[in-house]
N, C-alpha and C positions, 0 to 999 in steps of 0.2 A: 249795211244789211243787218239784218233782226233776224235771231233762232229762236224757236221756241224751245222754251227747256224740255228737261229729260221727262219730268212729269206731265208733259203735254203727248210727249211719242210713248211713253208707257203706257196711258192711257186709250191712244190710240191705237197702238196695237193687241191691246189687252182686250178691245173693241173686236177688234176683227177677228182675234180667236175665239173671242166666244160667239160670234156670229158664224165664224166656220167659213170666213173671207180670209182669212188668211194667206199669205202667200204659200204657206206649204202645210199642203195639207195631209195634216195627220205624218211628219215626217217626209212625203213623198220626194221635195228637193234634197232637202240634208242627207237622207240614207243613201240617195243616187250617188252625190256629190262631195260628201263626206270623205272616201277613202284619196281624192283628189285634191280637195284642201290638204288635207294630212300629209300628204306625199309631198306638196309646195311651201308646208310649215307656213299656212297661213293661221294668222291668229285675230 
């Protein structure tokens, strides 16, 4: 199996934020979800 490098999903997703496709927008997952990771010491 083949990955594309880091510079392929940078790009990509560098894409989608600045078209405002992003998965989370403006914050809206991370701030929800955020004090939940922290609490499971996810990293």
């Amino acid at each position: 199996m083949d990955y594309a490098c880091c510079d392929h999903w940078n790009q990509f997703f560098a894409q989608l934020k600045d078209t405002g496709t992003d998965l989370d927008w403006g914050t809206q997952w991370t701030m929800v979800n955020l004090p939940v990771l922290k609490s499971t010491n996810i990293q």
